[in-house]
C-alpha positions as CSV (number, residue, x, y, z in Angstrom):
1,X,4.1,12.5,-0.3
2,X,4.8,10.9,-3.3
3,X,6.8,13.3,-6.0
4,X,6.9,12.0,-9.7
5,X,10.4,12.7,-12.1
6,X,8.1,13.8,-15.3
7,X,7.1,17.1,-15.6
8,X,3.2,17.9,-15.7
9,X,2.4,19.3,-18.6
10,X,-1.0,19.4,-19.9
11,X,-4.3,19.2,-18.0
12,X,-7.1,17.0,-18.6
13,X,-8.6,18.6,-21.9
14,X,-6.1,18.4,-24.3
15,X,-5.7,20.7,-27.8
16,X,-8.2,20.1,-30.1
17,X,-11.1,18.6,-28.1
18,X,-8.9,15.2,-27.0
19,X,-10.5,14.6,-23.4
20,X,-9.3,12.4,-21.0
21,X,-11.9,11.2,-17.9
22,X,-11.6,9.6,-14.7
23,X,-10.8,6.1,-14.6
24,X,-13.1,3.5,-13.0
25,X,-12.7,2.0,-10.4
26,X,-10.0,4.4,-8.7
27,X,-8.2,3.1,-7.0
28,X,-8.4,-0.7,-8.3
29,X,-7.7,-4.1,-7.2
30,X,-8.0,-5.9,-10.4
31,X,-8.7,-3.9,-13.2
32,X,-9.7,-0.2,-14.2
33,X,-11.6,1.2,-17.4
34,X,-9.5,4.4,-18.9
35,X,-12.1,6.6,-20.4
36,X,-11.4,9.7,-23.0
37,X,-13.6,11.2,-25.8
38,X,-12.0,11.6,-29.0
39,X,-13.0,14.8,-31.1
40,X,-12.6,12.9,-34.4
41,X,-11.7,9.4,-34.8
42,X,-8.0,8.6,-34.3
43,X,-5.1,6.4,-33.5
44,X,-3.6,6.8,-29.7
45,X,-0.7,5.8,-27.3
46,X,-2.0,5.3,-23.9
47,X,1.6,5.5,-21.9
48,X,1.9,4.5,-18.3
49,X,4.8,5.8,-16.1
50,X,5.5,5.2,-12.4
51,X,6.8,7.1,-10.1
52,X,10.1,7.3,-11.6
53,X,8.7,8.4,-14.9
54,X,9.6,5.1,-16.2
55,X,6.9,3.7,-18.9
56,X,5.7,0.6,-17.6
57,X,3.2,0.0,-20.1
58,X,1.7,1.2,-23.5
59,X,-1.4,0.5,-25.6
60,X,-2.4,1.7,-28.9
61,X,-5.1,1.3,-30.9
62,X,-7.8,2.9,-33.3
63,X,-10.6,5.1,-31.7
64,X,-13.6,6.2,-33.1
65,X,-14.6,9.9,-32.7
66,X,-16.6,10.6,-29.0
67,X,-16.4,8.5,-25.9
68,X,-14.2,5.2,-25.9
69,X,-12.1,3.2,-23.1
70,X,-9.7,1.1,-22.7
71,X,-9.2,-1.4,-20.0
72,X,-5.8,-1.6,-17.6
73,X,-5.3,-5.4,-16.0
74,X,-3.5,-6.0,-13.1
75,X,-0.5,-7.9,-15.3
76,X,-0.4,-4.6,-17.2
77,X,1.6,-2.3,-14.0
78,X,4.2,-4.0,-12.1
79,X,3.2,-3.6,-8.3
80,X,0.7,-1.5,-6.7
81,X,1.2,2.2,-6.3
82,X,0.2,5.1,-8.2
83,X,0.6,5.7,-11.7
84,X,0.9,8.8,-14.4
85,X,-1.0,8.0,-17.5
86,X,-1.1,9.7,-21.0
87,X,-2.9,9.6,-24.0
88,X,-1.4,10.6,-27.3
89,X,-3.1,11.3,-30.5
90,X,-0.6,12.7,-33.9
91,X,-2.6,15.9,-33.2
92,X,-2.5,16.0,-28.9
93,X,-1.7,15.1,-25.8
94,X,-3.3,15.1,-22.5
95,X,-2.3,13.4,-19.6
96,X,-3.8,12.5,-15.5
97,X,-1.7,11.4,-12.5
98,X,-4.5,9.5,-10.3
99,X,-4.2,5.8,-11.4
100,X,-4.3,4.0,-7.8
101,X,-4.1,0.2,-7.9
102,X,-3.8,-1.8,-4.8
């Protein structure tokens, strides 16, 4: 069983509307699309931590209100395993722990 150092904190739904959906494809070979719906448009931090609760990689970028994605390369973790990802707006947070890659 795998055990990850961060403590859970929030669920999928966030405060405020911020919504964060299953990636696709999961688990993935070469890339996955990070899906979450934005209640009003915003700037986010996608953070993505290992098993250690280390970041291994961040994005940011300007959303638009409603559904958006982002897409996560290969290049962008460091090996295959599975990965705790968050998305961070100035007004919430919500975080998943199912990002597989192989």
């Amino acid at each position: 069983m795998i055990r990850f150092n961060r403590p859970y904190q929030t669920s999928q739904q966030g405060v405020g509307g911020l919504q964060l959906l299953s990636n696709f494809p999961n688990p993935f070979v070469e890339m996955t699309m990070l899906r979450f719906h934005l209640p009003e448009a915003a700037f986010i931090v996608l953070s993505i931590f290992d098993a250690q609760g280390q970041v291994v990689t961040k994005k940011e970028g300007a959303f638009e209100s409603g559904e958006n994605q982002l897409v996560l390369q290969r290049q962008d973790l460091r090996e295959p395993g599975i990965y705790e990802y968050q998305i961070e707006t100035p007004d919430a947070v919500t975080e998943r722990r199912k990002l597989v890659m192989f």
